[in-house]
LOLOKOL-387890 format. One record per residue (C-alpha): residue number from 1; x, y, z. Coordinates in pm, 1 decimal, m for minus. Example, Ala and Ser with C-alpha at 12.3 -4.5 7.8 and 13.67 -1.06 7.14 Angstrom:
<pts>
1, 1230.0, m450.0, 780.0
2, 1367.0, m106.0, 714.0
</pts>
This chain:
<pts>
1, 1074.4, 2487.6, m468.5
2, 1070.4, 2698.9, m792.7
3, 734.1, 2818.7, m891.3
4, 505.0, 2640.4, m1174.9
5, 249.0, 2670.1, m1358.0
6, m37.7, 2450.2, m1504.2
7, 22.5, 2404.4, m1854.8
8, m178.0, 2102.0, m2128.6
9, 196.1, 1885.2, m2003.9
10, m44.2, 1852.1, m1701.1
11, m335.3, 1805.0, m1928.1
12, m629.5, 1569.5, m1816.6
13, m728.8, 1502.0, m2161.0
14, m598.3, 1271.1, m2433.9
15, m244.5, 1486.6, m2549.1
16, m399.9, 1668.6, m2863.9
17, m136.9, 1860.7, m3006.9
18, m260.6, 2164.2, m3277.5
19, m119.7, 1917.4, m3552.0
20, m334.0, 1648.3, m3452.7
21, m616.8, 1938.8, m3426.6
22, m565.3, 2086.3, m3772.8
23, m528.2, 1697.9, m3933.4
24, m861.2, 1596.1, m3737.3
25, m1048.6, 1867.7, m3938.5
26, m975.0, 1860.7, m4285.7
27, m956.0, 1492.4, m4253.8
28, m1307.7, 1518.3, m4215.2
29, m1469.7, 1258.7, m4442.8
30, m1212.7, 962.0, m4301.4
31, m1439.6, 699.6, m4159.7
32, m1249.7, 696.1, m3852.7
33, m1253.7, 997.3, m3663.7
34, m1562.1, 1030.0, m3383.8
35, m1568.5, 925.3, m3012.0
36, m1568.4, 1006.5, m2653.0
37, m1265.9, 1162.3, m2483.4
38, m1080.5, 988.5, m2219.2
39, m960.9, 1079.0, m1878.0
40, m655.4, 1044.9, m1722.6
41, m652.5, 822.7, m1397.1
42, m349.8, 845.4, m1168.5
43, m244.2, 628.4, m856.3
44, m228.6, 738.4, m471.8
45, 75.5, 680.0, m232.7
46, 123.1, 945.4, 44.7
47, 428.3, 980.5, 216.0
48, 276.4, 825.2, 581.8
49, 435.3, 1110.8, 832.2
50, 310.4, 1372.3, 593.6
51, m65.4, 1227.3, 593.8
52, m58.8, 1204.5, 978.5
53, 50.0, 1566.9, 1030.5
54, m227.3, 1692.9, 798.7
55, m459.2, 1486.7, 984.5
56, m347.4, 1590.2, 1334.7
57, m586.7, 1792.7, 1546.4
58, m837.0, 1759.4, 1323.6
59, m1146.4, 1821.0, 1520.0
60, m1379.7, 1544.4, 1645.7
61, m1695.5, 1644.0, 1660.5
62, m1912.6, 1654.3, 1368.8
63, m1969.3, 2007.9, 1152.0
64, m2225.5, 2192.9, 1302.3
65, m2602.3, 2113.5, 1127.1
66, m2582.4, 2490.2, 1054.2
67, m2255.9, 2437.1, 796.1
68, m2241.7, 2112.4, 755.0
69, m2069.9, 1976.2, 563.7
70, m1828.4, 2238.4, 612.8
71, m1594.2, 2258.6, 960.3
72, m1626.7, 2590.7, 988.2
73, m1878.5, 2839.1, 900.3
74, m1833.7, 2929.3, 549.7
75, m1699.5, 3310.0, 527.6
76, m1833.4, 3472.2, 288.0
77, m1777.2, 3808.8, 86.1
78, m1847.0, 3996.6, m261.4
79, m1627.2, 4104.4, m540.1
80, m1489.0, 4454.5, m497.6
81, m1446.6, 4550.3, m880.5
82, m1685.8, 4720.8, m1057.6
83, m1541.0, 4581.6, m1370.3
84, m1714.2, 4248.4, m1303.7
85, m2089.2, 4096.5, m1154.3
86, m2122.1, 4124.9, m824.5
87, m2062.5, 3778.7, m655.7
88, m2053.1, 3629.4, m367.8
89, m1735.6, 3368.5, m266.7
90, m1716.9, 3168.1, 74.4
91, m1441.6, 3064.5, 230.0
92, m1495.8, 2615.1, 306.4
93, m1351.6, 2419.0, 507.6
94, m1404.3, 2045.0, 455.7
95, m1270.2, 1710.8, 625.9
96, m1204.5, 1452.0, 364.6
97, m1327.1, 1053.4, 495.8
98, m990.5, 955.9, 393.1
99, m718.7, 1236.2, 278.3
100, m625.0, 1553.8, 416.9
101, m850.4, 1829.0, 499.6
102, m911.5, 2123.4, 226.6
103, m997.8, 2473.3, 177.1
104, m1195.4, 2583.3, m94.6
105, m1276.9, 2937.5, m171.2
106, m1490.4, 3030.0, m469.2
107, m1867.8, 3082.3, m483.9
108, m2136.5, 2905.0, m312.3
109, m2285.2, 2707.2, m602.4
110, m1951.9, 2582.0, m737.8
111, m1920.7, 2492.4, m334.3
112, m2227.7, 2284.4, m365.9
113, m2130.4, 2116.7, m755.1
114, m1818.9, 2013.9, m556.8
115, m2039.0, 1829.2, m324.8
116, m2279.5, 1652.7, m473.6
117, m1991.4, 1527.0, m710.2
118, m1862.4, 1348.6, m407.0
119, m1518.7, 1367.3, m569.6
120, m1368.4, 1525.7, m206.5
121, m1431.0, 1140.1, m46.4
122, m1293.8, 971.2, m373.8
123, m1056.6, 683.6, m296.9
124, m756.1, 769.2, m543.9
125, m605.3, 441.6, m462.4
126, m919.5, 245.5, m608.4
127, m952.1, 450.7, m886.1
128, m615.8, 492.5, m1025.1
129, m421.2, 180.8, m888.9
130, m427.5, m172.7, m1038.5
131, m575.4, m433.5, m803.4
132, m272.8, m645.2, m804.9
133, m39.9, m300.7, m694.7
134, m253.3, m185.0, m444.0
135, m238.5, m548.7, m303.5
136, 125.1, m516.2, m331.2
137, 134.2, m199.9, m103.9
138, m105.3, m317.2, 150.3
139, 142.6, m611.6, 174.2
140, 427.6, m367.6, 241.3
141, 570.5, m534.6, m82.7
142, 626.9, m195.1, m215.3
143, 898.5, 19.1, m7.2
144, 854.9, 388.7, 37.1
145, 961.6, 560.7, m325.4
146, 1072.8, 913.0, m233.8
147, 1184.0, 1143.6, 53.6
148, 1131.0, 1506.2, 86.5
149, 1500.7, 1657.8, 167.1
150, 1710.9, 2022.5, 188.6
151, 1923.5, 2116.2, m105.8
152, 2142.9, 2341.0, m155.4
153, 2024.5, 2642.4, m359.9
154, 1676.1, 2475.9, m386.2
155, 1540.9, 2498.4, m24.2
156, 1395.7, 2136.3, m99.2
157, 1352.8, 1896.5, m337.3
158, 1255.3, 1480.7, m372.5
159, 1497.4, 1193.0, m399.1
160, 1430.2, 876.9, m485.5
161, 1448.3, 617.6, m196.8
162, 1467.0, 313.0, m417.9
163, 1468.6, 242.0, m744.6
164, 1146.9, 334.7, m926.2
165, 1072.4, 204.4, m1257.3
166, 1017.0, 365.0, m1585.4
167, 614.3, 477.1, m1605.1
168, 609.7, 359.7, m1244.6
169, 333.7, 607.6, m1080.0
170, 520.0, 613.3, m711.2
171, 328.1, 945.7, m593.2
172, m66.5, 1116.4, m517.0
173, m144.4, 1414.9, m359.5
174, m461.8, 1596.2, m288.6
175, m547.1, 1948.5, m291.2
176, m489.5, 2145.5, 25.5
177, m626.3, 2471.8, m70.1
178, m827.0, 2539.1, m345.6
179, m889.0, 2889.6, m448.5
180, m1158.5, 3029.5, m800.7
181, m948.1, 3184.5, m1101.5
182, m1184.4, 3468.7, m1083.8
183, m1079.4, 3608.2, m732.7
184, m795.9, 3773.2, m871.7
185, m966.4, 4018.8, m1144.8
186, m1277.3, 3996.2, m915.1
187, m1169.0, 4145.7, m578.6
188, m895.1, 4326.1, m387.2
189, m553.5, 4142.8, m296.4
190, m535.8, 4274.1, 37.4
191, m883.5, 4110.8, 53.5
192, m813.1, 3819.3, m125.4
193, m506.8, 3800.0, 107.6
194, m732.2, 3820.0, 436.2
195, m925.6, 3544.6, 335.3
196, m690.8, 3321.9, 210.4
197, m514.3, 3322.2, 506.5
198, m823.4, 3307.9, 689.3
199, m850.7, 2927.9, 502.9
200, m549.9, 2856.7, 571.8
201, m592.0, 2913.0, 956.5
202, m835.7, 2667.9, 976.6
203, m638.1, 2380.7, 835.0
204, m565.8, 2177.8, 1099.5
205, m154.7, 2240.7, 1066.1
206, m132.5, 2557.2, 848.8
207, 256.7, 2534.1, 868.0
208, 211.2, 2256.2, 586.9
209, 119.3, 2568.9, 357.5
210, 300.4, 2826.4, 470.0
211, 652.0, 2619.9, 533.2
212, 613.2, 2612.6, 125.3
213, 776.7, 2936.6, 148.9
214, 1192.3, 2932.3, 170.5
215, 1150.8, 3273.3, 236.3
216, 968.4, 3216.4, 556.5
217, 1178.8, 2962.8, 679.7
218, 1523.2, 3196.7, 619.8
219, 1322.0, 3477.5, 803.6
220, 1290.3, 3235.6, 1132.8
221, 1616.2, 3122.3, 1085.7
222, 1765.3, 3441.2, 1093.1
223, 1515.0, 3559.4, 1379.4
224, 1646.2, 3260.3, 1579.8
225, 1997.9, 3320.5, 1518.6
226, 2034.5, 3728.8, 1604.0
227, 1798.0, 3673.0, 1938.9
228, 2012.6, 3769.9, 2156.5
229, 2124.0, 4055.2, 1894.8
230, 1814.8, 4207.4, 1903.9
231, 1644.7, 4206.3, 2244.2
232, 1601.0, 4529.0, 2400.8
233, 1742.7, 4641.2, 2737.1
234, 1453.6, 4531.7, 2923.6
235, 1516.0, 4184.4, 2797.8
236, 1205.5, 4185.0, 2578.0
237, 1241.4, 4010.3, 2248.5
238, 1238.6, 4300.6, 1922.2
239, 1087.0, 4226.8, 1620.5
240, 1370.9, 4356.6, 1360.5
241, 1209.9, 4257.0, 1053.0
242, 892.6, 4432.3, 922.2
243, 630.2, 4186.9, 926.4
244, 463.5, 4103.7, 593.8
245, 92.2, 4219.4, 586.3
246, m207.0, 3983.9, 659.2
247, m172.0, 3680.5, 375.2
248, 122.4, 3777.2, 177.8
249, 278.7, 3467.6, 284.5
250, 21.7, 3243.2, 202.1
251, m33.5, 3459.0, m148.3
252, 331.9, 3398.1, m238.4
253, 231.7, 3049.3, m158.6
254, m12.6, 3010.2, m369.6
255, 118.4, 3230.8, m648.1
256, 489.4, 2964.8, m682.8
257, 357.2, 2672.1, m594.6
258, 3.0, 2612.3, m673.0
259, m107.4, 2461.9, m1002.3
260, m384.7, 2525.7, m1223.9
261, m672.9, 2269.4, m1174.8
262, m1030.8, 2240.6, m1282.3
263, m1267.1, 2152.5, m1005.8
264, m1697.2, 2078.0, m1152.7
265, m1527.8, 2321.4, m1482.3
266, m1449.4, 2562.9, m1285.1
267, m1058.8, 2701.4, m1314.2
268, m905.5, 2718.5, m968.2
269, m525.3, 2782.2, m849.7
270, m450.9, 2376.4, m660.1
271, m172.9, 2357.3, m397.3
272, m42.5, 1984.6, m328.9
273, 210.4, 2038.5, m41.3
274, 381.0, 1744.1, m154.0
275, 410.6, 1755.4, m510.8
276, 512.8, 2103.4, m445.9
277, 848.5, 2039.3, m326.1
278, 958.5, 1897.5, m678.7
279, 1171.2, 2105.6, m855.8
280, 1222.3, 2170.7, m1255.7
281, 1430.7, 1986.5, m1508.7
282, 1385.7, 2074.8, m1849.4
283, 1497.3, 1681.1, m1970.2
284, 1288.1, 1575.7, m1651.9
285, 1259.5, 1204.4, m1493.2
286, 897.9, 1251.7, m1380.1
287, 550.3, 1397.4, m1496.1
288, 247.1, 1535.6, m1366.8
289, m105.1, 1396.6, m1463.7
290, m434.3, 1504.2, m1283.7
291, m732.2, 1275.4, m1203.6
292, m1045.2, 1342.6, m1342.3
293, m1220.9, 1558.8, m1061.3
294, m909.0, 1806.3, m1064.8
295, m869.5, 1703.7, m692.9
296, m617.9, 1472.8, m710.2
297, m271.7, 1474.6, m898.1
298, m24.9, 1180.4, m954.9
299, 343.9, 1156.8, m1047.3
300, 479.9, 915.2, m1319.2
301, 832.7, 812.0, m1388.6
302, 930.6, 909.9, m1770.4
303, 1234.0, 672.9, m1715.9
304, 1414.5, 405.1, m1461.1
305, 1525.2, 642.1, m1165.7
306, 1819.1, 559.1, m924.8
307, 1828.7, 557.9, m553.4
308, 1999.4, 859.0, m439.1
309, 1857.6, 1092.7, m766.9
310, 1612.0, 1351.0, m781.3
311, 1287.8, 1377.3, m878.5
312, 1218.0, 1674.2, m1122.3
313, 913.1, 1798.1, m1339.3
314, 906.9, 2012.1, m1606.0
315, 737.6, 2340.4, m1527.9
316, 689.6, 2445.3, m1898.0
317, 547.9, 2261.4, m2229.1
318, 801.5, 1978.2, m2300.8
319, 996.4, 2065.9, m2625.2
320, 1060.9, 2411.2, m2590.6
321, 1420.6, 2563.4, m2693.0
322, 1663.9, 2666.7, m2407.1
323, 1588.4, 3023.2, m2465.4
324, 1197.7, 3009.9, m2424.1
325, 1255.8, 2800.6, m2164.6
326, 1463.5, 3005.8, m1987.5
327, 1261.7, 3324.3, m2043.0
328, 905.2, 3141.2, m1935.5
329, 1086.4, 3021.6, m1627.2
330, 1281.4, 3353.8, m1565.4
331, 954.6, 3554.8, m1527.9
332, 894.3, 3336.3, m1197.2
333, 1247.0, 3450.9, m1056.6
334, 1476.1, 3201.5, m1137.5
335, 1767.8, 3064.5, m1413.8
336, 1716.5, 2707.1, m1467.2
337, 2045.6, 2498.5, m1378.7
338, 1968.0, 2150.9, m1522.8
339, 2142.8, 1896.2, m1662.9
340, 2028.3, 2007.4, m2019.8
341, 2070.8, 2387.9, m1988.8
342, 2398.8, 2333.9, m1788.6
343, 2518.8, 2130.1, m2087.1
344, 2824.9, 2214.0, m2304.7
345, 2724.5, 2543.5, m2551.0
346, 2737.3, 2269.6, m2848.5
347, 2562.9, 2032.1, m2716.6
348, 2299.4, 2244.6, m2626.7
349, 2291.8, 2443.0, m2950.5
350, 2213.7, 2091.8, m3113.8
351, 1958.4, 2005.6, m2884.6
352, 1772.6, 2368.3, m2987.1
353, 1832.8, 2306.2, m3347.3
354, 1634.8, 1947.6, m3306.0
355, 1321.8, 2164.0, m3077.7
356, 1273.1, 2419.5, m3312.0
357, 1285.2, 2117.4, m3604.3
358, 1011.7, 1934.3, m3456.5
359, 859.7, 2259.7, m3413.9
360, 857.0, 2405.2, m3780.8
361, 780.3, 2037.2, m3908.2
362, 456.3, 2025.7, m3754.1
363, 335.5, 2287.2, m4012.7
364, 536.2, 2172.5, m4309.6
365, 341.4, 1821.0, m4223.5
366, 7.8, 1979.0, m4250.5
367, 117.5, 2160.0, m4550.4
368, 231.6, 1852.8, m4736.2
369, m70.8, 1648.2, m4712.0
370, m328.9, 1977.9, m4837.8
371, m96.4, 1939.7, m5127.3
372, m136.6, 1563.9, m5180.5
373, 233.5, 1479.1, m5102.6
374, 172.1, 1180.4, m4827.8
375, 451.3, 1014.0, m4862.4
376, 670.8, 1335.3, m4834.8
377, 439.6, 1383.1, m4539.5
378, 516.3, 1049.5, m4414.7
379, 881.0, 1056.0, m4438.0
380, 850.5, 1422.2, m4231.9
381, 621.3, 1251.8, m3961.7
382, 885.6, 977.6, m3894.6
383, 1179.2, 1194.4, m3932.1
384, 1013.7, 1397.2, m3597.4
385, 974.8, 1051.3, m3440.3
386, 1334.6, 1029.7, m3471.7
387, 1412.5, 1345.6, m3321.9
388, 1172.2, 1307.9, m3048.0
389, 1350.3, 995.6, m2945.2
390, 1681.4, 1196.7, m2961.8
391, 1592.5, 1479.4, m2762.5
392, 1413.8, 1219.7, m2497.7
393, 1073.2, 1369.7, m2582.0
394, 901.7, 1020.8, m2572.2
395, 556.2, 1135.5, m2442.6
396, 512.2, 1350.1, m2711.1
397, 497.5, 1049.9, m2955.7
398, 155.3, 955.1, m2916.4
399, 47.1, 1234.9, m3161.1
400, 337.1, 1143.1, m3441.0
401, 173.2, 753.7, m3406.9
402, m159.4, 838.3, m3467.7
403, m83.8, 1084.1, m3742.4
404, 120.1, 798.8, m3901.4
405, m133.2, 582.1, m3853.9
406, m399.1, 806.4, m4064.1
407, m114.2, 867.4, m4333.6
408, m74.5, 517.5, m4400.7
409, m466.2, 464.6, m4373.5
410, m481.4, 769.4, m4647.9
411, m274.6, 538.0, m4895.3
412, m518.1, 199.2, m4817.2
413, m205.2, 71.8, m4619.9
414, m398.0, m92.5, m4323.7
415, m128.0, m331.0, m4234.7
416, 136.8, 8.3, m4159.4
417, m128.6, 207.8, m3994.5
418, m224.4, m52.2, m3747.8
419, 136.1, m82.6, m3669.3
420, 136.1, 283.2, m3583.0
421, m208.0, 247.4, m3403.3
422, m80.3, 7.1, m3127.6
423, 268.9, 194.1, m3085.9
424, 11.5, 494.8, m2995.3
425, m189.7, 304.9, m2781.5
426, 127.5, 169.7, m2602.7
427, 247.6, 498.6, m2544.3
428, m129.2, 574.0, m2375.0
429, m105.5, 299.3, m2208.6
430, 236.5, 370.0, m2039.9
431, 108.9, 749.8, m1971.8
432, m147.4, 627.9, m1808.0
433, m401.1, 758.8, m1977.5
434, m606.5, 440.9, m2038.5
435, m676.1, 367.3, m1699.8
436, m575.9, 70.9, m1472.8
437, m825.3, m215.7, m1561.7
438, m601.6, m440.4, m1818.7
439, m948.1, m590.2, m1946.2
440, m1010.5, m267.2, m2119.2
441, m681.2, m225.7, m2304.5
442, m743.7, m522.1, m2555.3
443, m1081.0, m275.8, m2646.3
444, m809.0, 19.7, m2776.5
445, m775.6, m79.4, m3169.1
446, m721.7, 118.6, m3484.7
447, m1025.7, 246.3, m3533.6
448, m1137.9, 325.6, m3147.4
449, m746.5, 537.1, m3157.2
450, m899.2, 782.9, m3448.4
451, m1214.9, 815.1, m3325.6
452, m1100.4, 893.9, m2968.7
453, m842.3, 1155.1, m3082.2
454, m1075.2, 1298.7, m3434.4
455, m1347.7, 1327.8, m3111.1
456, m1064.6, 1551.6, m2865.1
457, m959.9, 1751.9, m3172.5
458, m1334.8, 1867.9, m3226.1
459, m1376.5, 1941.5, m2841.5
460, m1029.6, 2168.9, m2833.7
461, m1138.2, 2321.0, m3167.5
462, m1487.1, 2438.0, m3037.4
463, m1329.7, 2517.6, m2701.6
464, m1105.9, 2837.1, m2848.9
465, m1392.9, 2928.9, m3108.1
</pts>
């Protein structure tokens, strides 16, 4: 597993793009452009041998009155920089009704939000599955969709056990460990290490963490294999390799596998053991998408995917050129190998050429419609659609549609931009970001599109004031 990190890709808003943002705000005195923002609601399948190990030993009896609702008696400590306001973090332990167990350590009113939100006992499957699919799986009419498996020069990595459809959502997995943003500027790693391991120790299987790291598994490997190589005279067994200090493992954990996750607004680093063991494509077949509490992340199929074929997700902003991708991906210790950056030099040099086209348009589009030039604006909007399609960059579309859409609405051509409207709204649809009750979809018209997106735009805008 390659390390990742949380980018807007895994977004749990409406996609905004800065075009959108910029055309939202000096399109200020359109009629259409005011609403609430949406949140993205994603399905729950877990592999059934994985949820039964991370339920295993769990303990029976209730959390003692004196913690409850925590297992374990929160441990708590206080920042060691003077840089920053003394706080206090705990480390929680908490059994989920239905789930896996989780750690969570951050501070002791951000413990309590997370709480009385009563997100930990959500039901993912209610929320973010259709009534007539979850049937289907408690039928056994769906089969199994993935399997976690070794390969070579990857330590692991997903294949598909069946043929999963395009937009299919065919995997959920909940947060294991949970740890604040502000730990790591706030106190010491070797104390941040203590403590996470600490969490991690009272999982009831912390090997579902710390197997996350190839390294550790090569180390027992090689342990197992030079046994007899290294035992002393005596016959005692010798420990040949210098053992990492308290938490390293579980840091290096964290630190290449863990997303980035908002939990009650707070920013915290998530690991999801199984979503973990994807590995990067830059042309991937699958995307990420978060539930609404931050808790709870899904996986999407962009396309059809065969039997036999791997699952990947892109760990960087979709549309990047190969040599920002390679350089955002290097930084994390390895050279992406993927279809797309293995591809012929030409074909990939074309490829770039379209990315940083899109790119630079996205300006030049803003540009031409300060200037009065629509249609020129209009023509440049559809000529990225194009490219998009080429490059297979289809969920970036939505934005192109609705900025078509308020083109054509610009020149009083209703008829065009409603036509653009519902191609968004499909695209939303398919994403997933609309939700799973089909009685709401018919609600998602012209109008409700630009006031939904002019309404995100303003939110992003104040948020980097």
């Amino acid at each position: 597993m390659h390390p990742k990190r949380t980018s807007r890709a895994f977004g749990t808003s409406l996609p905004t793009s800065v075009l959108t943002l910029l055309l939202a705000s000096t399109w200020a005195s359109c009629p259409y452009v005011t609403a609430t923002n949406e949140q993205l609601d994603v399905p729950h399948i877990l592999e059934p041998d994985v949820q039964q190990l991370l339920n295993a030993n769990q303990p029976n009896e209730t959390a003692s009155k004196s913690h409850h609702p925590w297992t374990h008696k929160p441990d708590c400590f206080h920042t060691t920089s003077t840089k920053v306001a003394k706080t206090k973090y705990c480390v929680y332990n908490y059994n989920r009704v239905k789930g896996q167990p989780i750690t969570i350590i951050t501070t002791p009113n951000t413990a309590t939000n997370i709480i009385e939100s009563e997100t930990l006992d959500e039901e993912p499957i209610e929320i973010f599955i259709s009534r007539k699919q979850q049937d289907d799986w408690l039928e056994g009419e769906v089969k199994p969709a993935y399997e976690i498996v070794d390969m070579e020069g990857k330590d692991k990595g997903v294949v598909a056990t069946r043929k999963i459809k395009k937009y299919e959502t065919f995997m959920i997995d909940t947060v294991l460990v949970a740890s604040d943003l502000d730990l790591d500027k706030a106190v010491i790693r070797a104390k941040r290490a203590e403590e996470l391991a600490l969490g991690v120790d009272r999982l009831p299987d912390p090997s579902v963490v710390r197997s996350l790291s190839a390294r550790a598994g090569k180390k027992k490997a090689k342990k197992e294999e030079n046994a007899d190589k290294d035992a002393k005279a005596d016959g005692e067994g010798k420990e040949s390799d210098i053992e990492e200090a308290v938490g390293e493992l579980e840091m290096r954990v964290m630190r290449t596998n863990a997303f980035g996750i908002q939990a009650q607004g707070v920013g915290m680093k998530g690991l999801f053991p199984e979503v973990s063991r994807i590995n990067h494509a830059c042309n991937p077949n699958a995307f990420v998408m978060f539930s609404p509490s931050g808790l709870s992340v899904g996986i999407k199929s962009y396309r059809e995917i065969q039997p036999g074929e791997e699952i990947t997700i892109s760990y960087l902003l979709l549309g990047q050129k190969s040599t920002d991708r390679q350089a955002g991906l290097r930084k994390w210790g390895f050279k992406c190998s993927c279809d797309l950056c293995s591809s012929p030099p030409s074909v990939l040099a074309a490829s770039d050429e379209r990315r940083v086209r899109i790119s630079s348009s996205e300006n030049s589009l803003v540009d031409l419609w300060k200037v009065g030039q629509v249609q020129s604006a209009i023509r440049l909007a559809e000529e990225i659609v194009d490219l998009m399609k080429e490059e297979e960059l289809e969920s970036m579309l939505t934005d192109e549609y609705v900025i078509l859409a308020r083109l054509h609405l610009l020149l009083e051509e209703k008829n065009k931009a409603e036509e653009y409207a519902e191609l968004a709204v499909e695209e939303l649809k398919n994403l997933g970001f609309l939700g799973v009750d089909e009685r709401e979809w018919d609600d998602w018209n012209l109008e409700k599109l630009l006031k939904t997106f002019g309404e995100a735009a303003a939110a992003m805008r104040k948020a980097e004031q």
